[in-house]
N, C-alpha and C positions, 0 to 999 in steps of 0.2 A: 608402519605401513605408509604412513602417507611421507617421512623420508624419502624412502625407497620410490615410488610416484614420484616426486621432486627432482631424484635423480636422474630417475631413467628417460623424463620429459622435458630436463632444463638441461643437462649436460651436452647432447649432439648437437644442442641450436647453437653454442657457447664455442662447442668444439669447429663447426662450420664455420662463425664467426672471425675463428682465430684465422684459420685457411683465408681466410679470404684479405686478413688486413693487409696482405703484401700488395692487393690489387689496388688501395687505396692512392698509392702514389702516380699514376697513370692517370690521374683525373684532374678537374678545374672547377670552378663554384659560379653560380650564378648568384646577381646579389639588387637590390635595389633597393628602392623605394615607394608605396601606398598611401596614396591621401585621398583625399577628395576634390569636388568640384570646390568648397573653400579653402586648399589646400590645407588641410587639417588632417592627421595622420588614422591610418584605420586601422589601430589596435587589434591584434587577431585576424585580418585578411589572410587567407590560405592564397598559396601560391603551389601548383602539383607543374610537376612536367607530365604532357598531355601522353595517359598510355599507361600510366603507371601510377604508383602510390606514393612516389617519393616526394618531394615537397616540403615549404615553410610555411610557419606563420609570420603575421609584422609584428615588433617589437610595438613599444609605446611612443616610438618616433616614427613606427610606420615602416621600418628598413628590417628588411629580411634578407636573407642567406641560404642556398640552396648546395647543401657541401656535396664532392667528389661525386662529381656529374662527368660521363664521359666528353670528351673531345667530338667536336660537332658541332650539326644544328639542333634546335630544341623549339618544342612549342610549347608554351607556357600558359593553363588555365590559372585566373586570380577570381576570387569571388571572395564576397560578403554580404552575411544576412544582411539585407535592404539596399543593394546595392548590386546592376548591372554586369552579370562575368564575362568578362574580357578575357581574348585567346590573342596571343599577340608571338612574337617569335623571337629568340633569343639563340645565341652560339656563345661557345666553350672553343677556346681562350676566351674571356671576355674583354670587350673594346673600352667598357667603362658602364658605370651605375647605371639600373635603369628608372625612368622617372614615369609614374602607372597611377595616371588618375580612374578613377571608377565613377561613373554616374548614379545620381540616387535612384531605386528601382523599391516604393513600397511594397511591391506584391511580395517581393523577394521569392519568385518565380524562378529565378535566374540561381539562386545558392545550391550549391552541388551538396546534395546528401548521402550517407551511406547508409542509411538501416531500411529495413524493408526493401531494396532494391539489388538485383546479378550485380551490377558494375555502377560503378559514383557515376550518377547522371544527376542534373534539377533537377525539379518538379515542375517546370514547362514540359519535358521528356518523360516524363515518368506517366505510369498508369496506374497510381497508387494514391490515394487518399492520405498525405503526409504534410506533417508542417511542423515549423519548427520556433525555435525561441533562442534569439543570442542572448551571449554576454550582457548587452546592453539592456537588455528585456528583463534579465533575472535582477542584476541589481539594483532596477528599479522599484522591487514588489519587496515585501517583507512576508513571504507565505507562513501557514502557517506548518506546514510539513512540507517533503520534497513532494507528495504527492499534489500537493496545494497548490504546485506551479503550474500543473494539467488543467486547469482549470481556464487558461488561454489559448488551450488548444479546440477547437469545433468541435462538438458529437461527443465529447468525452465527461461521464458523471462521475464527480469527484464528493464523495462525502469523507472531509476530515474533520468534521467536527467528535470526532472522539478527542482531539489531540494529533500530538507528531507522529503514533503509532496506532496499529488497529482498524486503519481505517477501509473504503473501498473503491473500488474505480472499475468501470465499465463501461461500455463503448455499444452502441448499435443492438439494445434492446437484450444485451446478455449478460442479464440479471441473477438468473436461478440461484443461482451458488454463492452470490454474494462477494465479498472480500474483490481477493486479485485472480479468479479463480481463472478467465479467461485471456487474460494478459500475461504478455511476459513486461518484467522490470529489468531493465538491466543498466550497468554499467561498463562502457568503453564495450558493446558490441556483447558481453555472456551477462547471463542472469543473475540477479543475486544472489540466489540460490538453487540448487537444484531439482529442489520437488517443494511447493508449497505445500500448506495444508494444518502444520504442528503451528508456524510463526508466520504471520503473513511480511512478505518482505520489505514491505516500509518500515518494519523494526532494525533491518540493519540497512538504510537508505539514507543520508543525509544531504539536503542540500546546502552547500557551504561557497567559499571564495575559487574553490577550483574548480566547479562547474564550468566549462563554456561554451555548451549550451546543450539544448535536450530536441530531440528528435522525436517525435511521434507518429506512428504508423496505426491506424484506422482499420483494419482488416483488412482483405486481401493477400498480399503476397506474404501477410504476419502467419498465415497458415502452413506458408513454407519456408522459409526463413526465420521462425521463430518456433523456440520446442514447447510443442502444445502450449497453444497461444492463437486460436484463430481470430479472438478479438480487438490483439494490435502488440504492439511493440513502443515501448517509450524506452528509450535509449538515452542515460543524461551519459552524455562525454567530457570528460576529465581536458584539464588545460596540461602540456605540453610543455617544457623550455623551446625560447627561440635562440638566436642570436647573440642579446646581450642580456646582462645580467639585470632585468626586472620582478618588478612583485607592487604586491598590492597588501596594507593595513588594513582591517575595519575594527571601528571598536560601535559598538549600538547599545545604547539604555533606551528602556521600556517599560511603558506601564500597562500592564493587562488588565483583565476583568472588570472593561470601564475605568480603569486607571486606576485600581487600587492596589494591584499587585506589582512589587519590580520585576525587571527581566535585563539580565547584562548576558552581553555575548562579544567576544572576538574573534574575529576569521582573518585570515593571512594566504598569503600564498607569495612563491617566488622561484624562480626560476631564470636560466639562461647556460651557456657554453660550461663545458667542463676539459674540453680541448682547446689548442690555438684553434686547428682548422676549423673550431665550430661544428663538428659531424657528431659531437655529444656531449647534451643537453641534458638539465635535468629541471625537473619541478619539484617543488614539495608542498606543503600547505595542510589544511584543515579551519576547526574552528573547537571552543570551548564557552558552554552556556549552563547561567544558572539562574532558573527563574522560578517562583512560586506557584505558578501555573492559573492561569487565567478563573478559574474554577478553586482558589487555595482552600486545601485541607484542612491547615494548619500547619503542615511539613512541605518545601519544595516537592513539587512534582517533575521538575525536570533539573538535571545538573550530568554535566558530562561534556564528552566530543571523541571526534576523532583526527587521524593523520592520515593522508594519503602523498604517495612520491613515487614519481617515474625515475627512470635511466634513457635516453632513446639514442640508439646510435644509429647515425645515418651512412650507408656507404652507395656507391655505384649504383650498384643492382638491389638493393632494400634498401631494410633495416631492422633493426632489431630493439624491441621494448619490455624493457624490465619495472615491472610495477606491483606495490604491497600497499594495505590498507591496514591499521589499526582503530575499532573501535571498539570504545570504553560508554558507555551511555546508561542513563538509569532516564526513564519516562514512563509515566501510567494513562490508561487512557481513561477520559471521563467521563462517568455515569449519567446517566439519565435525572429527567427533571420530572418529579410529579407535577401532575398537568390537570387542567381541566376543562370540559367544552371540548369537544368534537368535530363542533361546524366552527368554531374560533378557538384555537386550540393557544392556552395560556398559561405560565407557573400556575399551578395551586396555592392558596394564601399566602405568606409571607417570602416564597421562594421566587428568584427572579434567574435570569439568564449566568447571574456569575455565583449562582450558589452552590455550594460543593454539597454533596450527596456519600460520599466519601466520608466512612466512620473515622473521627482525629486517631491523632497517632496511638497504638496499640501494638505488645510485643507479647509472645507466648510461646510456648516448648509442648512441644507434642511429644511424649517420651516415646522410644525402642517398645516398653511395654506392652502399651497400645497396638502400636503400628507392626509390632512383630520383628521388631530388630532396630530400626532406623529411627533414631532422633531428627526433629527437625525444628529448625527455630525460626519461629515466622514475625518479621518487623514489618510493619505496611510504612514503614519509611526509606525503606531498600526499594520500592516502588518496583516496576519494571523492571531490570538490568539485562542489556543486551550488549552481547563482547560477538566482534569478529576479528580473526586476524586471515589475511586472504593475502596471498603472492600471486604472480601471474607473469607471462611472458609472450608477448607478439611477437612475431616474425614473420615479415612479409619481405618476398624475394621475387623478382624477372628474372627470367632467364629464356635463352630462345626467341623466337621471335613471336612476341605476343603473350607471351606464358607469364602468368603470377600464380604464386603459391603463399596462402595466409594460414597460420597458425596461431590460435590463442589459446593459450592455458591456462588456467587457474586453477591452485589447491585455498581451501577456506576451513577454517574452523568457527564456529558457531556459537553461542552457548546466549540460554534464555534462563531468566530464573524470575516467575512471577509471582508476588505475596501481595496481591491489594484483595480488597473486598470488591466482590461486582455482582451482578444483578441487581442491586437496592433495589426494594419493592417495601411498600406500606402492609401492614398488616393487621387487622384490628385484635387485640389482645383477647377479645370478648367474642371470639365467635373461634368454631372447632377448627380454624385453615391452620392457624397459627399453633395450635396443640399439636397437629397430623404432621407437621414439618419436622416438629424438631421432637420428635416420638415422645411427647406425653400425655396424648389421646388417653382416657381413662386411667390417667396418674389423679382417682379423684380429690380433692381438698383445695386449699388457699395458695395463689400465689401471688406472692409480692411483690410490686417492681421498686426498684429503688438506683438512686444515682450512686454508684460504689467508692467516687473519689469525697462524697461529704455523708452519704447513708441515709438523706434528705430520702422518705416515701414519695412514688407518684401514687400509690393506693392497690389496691389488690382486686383480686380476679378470682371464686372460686367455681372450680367445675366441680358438678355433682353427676351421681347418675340421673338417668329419665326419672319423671316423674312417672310414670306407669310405661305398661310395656307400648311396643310400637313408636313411643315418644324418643325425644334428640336427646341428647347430652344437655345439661344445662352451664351457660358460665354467666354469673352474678356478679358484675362489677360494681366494688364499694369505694365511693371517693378515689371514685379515678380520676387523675389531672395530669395525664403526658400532654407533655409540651406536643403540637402540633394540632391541636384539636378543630382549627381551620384549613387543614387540609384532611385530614382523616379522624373524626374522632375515635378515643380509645386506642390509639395505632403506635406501632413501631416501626420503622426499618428493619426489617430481616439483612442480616448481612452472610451471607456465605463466604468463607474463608476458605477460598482456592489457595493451592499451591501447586505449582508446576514447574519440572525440570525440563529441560530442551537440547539436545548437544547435538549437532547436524555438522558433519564431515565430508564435504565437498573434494573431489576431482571433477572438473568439467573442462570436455575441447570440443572445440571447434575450427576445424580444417577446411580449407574449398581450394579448389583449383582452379584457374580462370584462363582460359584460349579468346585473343582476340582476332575476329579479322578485319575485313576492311570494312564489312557493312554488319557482322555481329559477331555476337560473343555465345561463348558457354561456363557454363561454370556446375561442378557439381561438388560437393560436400559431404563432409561425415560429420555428425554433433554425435558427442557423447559425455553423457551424464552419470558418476556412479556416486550415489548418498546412501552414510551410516548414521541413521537416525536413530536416537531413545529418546523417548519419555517417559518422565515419570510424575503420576499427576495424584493429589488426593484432591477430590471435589466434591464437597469441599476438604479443609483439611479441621476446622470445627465451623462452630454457628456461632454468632455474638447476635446483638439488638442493638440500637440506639435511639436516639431522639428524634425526629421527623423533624428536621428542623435543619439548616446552612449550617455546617461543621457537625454535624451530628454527633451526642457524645454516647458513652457506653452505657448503658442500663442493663443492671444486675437483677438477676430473679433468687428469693426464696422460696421455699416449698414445704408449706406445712397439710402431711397429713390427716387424714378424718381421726387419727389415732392422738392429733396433737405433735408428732414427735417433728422437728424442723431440721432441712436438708439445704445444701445449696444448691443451686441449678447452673450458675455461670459461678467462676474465678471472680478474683478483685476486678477485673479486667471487664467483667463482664462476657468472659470467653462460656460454652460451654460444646458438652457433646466433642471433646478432642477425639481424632483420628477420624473423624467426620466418615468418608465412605469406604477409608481404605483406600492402599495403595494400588496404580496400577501402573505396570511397568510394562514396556513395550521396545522393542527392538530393533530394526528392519534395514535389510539392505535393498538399498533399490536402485536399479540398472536401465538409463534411458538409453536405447540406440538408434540413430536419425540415418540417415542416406537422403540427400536430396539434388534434385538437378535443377537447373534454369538454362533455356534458350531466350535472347535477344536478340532482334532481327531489323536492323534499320530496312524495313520494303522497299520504301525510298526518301526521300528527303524529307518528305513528311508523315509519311504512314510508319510504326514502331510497332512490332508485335513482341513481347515476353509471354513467357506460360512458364511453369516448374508444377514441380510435384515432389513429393514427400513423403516415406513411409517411418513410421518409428515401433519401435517394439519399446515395449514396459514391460519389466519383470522387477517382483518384490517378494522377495523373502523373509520371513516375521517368526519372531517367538514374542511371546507374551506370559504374563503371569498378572490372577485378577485375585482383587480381595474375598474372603470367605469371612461371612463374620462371626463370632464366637459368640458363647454366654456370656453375659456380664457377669466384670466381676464384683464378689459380694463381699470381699473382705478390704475395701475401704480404694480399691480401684490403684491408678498409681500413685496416690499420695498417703495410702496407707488409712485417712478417713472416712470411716462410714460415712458421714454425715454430709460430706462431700459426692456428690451425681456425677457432677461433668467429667470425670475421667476415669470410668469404669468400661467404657465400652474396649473389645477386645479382639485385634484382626490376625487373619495370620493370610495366607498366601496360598492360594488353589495349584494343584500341577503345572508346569511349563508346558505351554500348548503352543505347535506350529503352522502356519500355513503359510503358500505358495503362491501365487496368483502373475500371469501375464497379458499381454494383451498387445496386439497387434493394429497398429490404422492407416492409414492412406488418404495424405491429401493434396487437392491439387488446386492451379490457380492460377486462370488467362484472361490478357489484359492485350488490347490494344489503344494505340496512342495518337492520334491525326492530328499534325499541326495545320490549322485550318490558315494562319499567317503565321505575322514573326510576334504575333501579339493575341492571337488567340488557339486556345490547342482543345480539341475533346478527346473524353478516354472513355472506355468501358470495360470493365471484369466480370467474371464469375468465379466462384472460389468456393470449393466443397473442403470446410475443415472438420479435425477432428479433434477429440478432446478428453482424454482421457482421467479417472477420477485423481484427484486429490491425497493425499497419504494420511488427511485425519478419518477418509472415508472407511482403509481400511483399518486402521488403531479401532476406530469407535465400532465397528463391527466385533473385532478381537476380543476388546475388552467388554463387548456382552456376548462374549461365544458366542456369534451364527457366522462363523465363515466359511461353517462348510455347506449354506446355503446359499449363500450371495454368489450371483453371478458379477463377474465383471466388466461390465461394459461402458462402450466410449459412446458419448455423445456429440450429435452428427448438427454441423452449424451450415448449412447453405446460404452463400450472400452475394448480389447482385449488385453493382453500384455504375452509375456513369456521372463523368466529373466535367463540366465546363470552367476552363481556366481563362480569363482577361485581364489584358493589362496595358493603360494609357499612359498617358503620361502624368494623370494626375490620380489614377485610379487602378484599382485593382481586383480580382472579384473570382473565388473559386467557390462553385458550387456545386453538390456532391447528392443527387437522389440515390437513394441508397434500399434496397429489402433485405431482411433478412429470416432464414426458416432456422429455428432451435429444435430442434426433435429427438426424442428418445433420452430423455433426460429420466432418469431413475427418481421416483421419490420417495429415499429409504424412509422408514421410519422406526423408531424400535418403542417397543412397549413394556407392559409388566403386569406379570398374573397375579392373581388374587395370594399367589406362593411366592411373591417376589422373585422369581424367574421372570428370563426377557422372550422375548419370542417377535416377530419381526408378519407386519399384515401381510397382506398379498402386494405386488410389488404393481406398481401402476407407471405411466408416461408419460409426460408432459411436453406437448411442443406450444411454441409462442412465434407468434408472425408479429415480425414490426417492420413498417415502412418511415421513412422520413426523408428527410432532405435537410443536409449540413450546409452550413454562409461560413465564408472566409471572404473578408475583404478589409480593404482600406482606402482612403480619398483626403488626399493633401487639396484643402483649401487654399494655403499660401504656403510659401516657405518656412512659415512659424506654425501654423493650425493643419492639426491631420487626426484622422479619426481610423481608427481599429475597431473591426466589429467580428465575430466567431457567433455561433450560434448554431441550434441542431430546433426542428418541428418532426416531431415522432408520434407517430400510433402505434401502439404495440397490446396486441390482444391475444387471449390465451384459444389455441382451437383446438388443444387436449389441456384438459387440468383436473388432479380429481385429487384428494386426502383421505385419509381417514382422522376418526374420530374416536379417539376409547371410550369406552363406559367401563364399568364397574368388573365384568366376570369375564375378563379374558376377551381371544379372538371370538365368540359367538354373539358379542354383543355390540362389536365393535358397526360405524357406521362409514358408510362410502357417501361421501359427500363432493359433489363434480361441480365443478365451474365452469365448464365449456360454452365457449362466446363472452366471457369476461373480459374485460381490460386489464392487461400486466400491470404489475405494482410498479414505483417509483420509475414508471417512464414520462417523461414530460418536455415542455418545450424546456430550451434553456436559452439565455443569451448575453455576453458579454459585450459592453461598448463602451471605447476607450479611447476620449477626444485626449490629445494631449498639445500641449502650447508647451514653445521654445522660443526663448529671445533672447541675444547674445549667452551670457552664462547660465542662466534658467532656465530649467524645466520644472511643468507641473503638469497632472495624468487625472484624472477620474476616474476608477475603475468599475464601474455599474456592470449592475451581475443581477440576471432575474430566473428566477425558477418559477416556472410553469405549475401550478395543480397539478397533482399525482393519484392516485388511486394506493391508499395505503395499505393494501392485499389483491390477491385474487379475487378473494371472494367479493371484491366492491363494497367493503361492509362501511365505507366512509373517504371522503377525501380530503390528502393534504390540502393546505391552501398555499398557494404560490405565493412568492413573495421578491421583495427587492432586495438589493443590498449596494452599497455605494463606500469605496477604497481611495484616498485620497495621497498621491505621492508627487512628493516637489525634491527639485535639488538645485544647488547651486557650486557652479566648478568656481573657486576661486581663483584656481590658476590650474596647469596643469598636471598638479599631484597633489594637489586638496581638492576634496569633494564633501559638501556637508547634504543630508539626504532626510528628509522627514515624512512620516505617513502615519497615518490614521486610518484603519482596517475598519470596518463597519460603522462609519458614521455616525450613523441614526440609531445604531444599536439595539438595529433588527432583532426580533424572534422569530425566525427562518427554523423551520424545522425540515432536519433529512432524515431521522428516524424515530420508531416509536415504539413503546411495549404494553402492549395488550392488560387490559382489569385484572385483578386478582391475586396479587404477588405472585412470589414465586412457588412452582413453577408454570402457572398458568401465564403470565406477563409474558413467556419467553416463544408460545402460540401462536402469532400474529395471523398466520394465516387459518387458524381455528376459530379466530374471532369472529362471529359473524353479524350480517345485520339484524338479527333477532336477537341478540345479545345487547346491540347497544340500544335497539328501540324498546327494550324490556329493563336497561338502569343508562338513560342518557348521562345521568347527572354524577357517572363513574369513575373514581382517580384511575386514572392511568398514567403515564409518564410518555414524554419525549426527548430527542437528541437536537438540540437548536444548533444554528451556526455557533460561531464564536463572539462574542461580547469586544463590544468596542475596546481597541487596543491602540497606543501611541508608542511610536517609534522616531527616534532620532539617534543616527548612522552619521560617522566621521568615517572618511575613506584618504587614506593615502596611497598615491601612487608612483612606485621611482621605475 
């Protein structure tokens, strides 16, 4: 199938190509030279003929080449992040080289963008909340995921401290849903993938040496140029060959978790001509990393990389771009810290910021028996594993007068395969949570825990019945001594042993048309998205324990009953309960289709109006198949011994069941732009987006049968913003008041009868109004000392919010609990400031990062406390192709927390917003767990450059 897509979509561009090489010979090149006011060359300066797309970048000497350009005269835009764009004019025959100094311009006002905007203009010109980050910028930071580099962008909350994958980001108070749910991600202009929701798309994202550089759009015109995305567009774009044949070495060692873990990595890239004439270029690049992981397990948590490599062929009237990605990567993300304190939220006992939570390395088989057919073999050292392999194809063509036409293609294949433990939650052995989890609630008699790799006793635990009627279960612990007894006594780790399959099948395009005339443009568009998605998840796939303790090990249980006779409960392993919930298997084709238009309108020299709009249709077609679970069995399970527990339970497979669902929305987005001089400009928008659900929304409905209840519907994001831009000669200053309305946000929830059937409350709304006001600015004290600062002040309060609550007997018991006039969860101030000093070959950066107090739920049952954090990067050019680079990521080796899981393991931990304040003023003194930044890390980076 997806052959067949390949052909029918890469062949006519190829075949058009070929028509056209005859034309190549009628043409002439335009070529120069890029430096600066100290005549120092500006690696990457775009150079476009004015009207079109065609264009170079500069080499590493600054000299660019603009191949088979007609005969004529020509106007030429050159721009560079932080630097001045100049329009100067140029003709074909050429007279001789051109020599193209550029002035320095911190605001970088002046840099031509393309995401978020009808046609490449600045962001002087534009009425769009956008900013962006060069080359120069990225290799300065040593992030800790691609998402980690948004974190220099204004208004944007970036929590990765899971690690490189997992993580979240959200923009202008649109929170709900978590993850990337209101964002698009993409690379070179499409998404990474088509529908989120199974795999969020920072698992297949890397940022590496062929990045140059990343575009970020803030909402607004992301409503209609971005599919389903009204909270913003981050766009990282991929480097290009120029001219002559360049590249770039890095090699970087590293110490993580406070410097006790290594970390090695190499990135590469290189590119240049593959023709005499230079009309085609090619790049290639990537990187390959193997590190322990800041949080070590005892087994690498991250080891992998990838390859990425264009073709670009430049002629006359286009060009044509041929581009594939390979990635091979294994990463996990990491768990949570038992915590304690509330109003000073801190590890529990012995646990500090780089302690791992994560059960050490353990391997287990889940037989076909069990599961009903399928064997499965689960190593928690295969960690993460995510593979993409994606192709794609630009084509962008003039013709006429005024007219461009852009196509981008992309076919991708996907594939996720996750085997770590997650949730970690404490559990005390002695009381009935820890029997109900893992079904041996009135299993009454003796149970033993022990370490299974020496047989060493921690002591035992027995449950009896009541003492008379009316009364509890009773459980009697005798010389009990698990390890952790200063953070939880009596306790273990519950570990659930997820497994999960992912295979996501991507076609995505993106087409637009563009008419220019002398004082505007048009442009209208088709996106279209079609994904084959399964999954197949057992959650878990068994249960283990461990030690409550940094590497936690395995603890085994015995079970002797009132009768005397002894059973095991866990494997050697410490595994028990194999095939955990059964499998669920899922299916779905899903079909996004966009139509969108934009008008631009110079009014007049200074006044700029755009407006678009946008309609897309959803349609998802699903089968599904859900576990049904059997008797157990009684003649010795799959190992054939009685005496043996943990692998008797028995699944098999309920009917194939289908459903349909579409859905239809409409959104739109007008902006004008007043250059008030040549140095100050304001803007103002309104923008009603749309946003339609997620595709884990409908798996998780499937696989508890109510889909023939759920309605589907899109949630409606109205947002208001005006943007004052200035810029002197030593300063520069965009500031961005901004509101925004969320409304009609669905909040499913599903439950479970006293029959174990699911059944779903009544469906309730939620809207959330946040206002704030985003800073972008800079200010060059001298020619050596300049200071960056980003930052966002937000309110954002709930004026519909309401949950339920289960209790014990079904829907009639169940409670409506409303928060209306509460403050939104993790909305807060943020702010980054980053003085940086240069003198002749040295550079050195500060990166201070402060997060604001947050409200850590709806319901205000407690708040984050805000906190600092401070990034220290130096380099020194030796000469002009050695660069030695060092950094140190959290200084001070803050405990910054960005997320948290509620008392009670699991599955109450996983509640947050059930949590309330009569829970914590009724057991202040409660372990609960959180998610800190990341623990101070040391980097030192060798760069070569030819």
């Amino acid at each position: 199938m997806q052959k067949n897509r390949l052909t029918k979509g890469v062949i006519p561009f190829w075949v058009l190509f070929l028509l056209c090489v005859p034309l190549f010979a009628q043409t002439g090149s335009i070529s120069g030279r890029i430096i600066d006011a100290k005549g120092e060359a500006l690696v990457g300066a775009t150079v476009i003929i004015k009207g079109t797309n065609k264009g170079s970048t500069a080499d590493q000497t600054g000299a660019f080449t603009i191949s088979n350009v007609d005969n004529g005269p020509h106007a030429l835009v050159v721009s560079f992040i932080g630097y001045k764009t100049r329009e100067l004019a140029a003709s074909v025959p050429q007279s001789g080289n051109l020599a193209i100094t550029l002035e320095s311009d911190v605001s970088a006002l002046d840099e031509v963008v393309v995401t978020g905007v009808f046609d490449r203009r600045t962001r002087m010109e534009s009425s769009v909340a956008i900013s962006t980050l060069n080359a120069r910028q990225l290799e300065a930071v040593v992030p800790n995921s691609a998402a980690d580099l948004l974190k220099n962008l204004p208004g944007v909350y970036v929590n990765t401290s899971r690690g490189e994958v997992g993580n979240a980001i959200y923009t202008r108070g649109l929170n709900l849903s978590g993850g990337f749910f209101y964002v698009s991600m993409q690379e070179d202009g499409l998404p990474i993938m088509g529908i989120t929701g199974l795999v969020n798309p920072d698992g297949y994202l890397r940022a590496d040496a062929t990045i140059q550089k990343v575009e970020g759009v803030r909402g607004g015109t992301a409503s209609i140029l971005g599919p389903n995305a009204p909270g913003g567009i981050f766009n990282y774009v991929s480097r290009t060959g120029g001219t002559k044949l360049e590249g770039e070495l890095r090699t970087r060692l590293g110490l993580e978790g406070n410097g006790r873990h290594p970390y090695y990595r190499g990135d590469f890239t290189v590119g240049g001509p593959l023709s005499a004439d230079k009309s085609l270029t090619f790049n290639i690049g990537g990187f390959y990393r193997h590190a322990n992981g800041a949080k070590y397990p005892g087994y690498p948590l991250s080891y992998g990389g990838q390859v990425k490599a264009n073709i670009v062929k430049n002629y006359s009237s286009g060009s044509l771009k041929l581009y594939g990605k390979f990635l091979d990567d294994n990463t996990a993300p990491f768990e949570f810290t038992p915590t304690v304190d509330f109003s000073n939220p801190r590890p529990a006992g012995s646990f500090t910021n780089t302690s791992s939570t994560l059960i050490q390395s353990h391997q287990f088989t889940v037989p076909g028996s069990i599961t009903g057919g399928k064997t499965f073999e689960y190593d928690t050292r295969k960690v993460g594993a995510y593979n993409d392999k994606a192709i794609g194809l630009v084509w962008e063509q003039q013709f006429g007068t005024g007219w461009t036409f852009t196509n981008n293609v992309k076919l991708s294949s996907k594939d996720h395969i996750a085997q770590t433990t997650a949730v970690v939650f404490p559990f005390r052995v002695d009381q009935p949570t820890f029997y109900g989890v893992t079904s041996n609630i009135a299993r009454f008699g003796t149970y033993n825990f022990y370490d299974p790799a020496t047989g060493q006793s921690y002591g035992t635990v027995q449950q009896l019945p009541p003492a008379g009627a009316g009364q509890p279960l009773r459980f009697i612990p005798s010389n009990l001594n698990l390890p952790g007894g200063d953070v939880l006594p009596n306790a273990l780790f519950y570990n659930p042993n997820p497994y999960g399959e992912v295979k996501l099948n991507d076609l995505i395009n993106q087409a637009s048309l563009t008419k220019r005339l002398d004082k505007m443009s048009f442009t209208a568009g088709l996106y279209y998205a079609s994904t084959k998605a399964t999954r197949l998840t057992m959650v878990p796939a068994a249960q283990s324990f461990a030690t409550v303790e940094d590497r936690p090990r395995s603890v085994a249980v015995r079970y002797t009953n009132l009768a005397g006779a002894t059973f095991d409960l866990t494997n050697a392993n410490g595994i028990t309960n194999l095939g955990g919930s059964g499998i669920y298997n899922n299916e779905a084709r899903i079909n996004q289709t966009a139509g969108f238009f934009g008008h631009n309108w110079e009014i007049t020299d200074k006044l700029n109006l755009d407006w678009g709009v946008r309609a897309e249709k959803f349609v998802i077609d699903s089968k599904f198949t859900t576990p049904r679970r059997l008797a157990d069995n009684t003649t010795g399970g799959a190992d054939g011994n009685t005496s043996t527990l943990y692998d008797v339970r028995v699944w098999t497979s309920n009917p194939e069941q289908t459903f349909k669902k579409d859905l239809l929305t409409v959104s739109y987005s007008a902006g004008l732009n007043y250059k008030v001089t040549e140095n100050m400009a304001v803007y103002g928008r309104f923008s009603q987006g749309r946003k339609s659900p997620d595709l884990s929304f409908f798996m998780d409905i499937a696989n508890q049968q109510l889909t023939s209840d759920i309605a589907v519907e899109a949630q409606s994001i109205q947002m208001a913003e005006l943007g004052l831009k200035m810029r002197k000669e030593k300063y520069s200053l965009f500031v961005t008041p901004f509101y925004t309305l969320l409304s009609n946000v669905p909040n499913f929830q599903i439950f479970q009868n006293p029959d174990l059937t699911y059944y779903a409350p009544p469906r309730v709304y939620q809207k959330i109004r946040t206002a704030g006001v985003e800073l972008e600015g800079t200010y060059t004290f001298t020619p050596n000392f300049s200071l960056r600062a980003v930052g966002v002040f937000q309110n954002s309060k709930a004026l519909n919010y309401a949950v339920y609550l289960a209790k014990t007997n079904g829907p009639q018991d169940d409670e409506r609990v409303t928060f209306d006039g509460n403050f939104n969860d993790n909305v807060g101030t943020m702010l980054t400031i980053t003085p940086t000093y240069t003198v002749n070959k040295f550079m050195a950066s500060i990166n201070y990062q402060y997060m604001g107090k947050r409200w850590a739920n709806v319901g205000n049952a407690f708040e984050l406390p805000a906190f600092s954090a401070f990034d220290l990067n130096t380099s020194y050019r030796f000469n002009r192709h050695f660069q030695l680079n060092g950094s140190i990521n959290n200084i001070l080796n803050t405990y910054g927390i960005m997320g948290w899981a509620a008392p009670g393991g699991f599955p109450a931990a996983l509640d947050t917003q059930g949590f309330t304040k009569q829970m914590l003023e009724a057991n202040t003194q409660a372990i609960y767990a959180t998610l800190p930044i990341m623990p101070r890390a040391y980097y030192l980076t060798l760069s070569y450059k030819f």
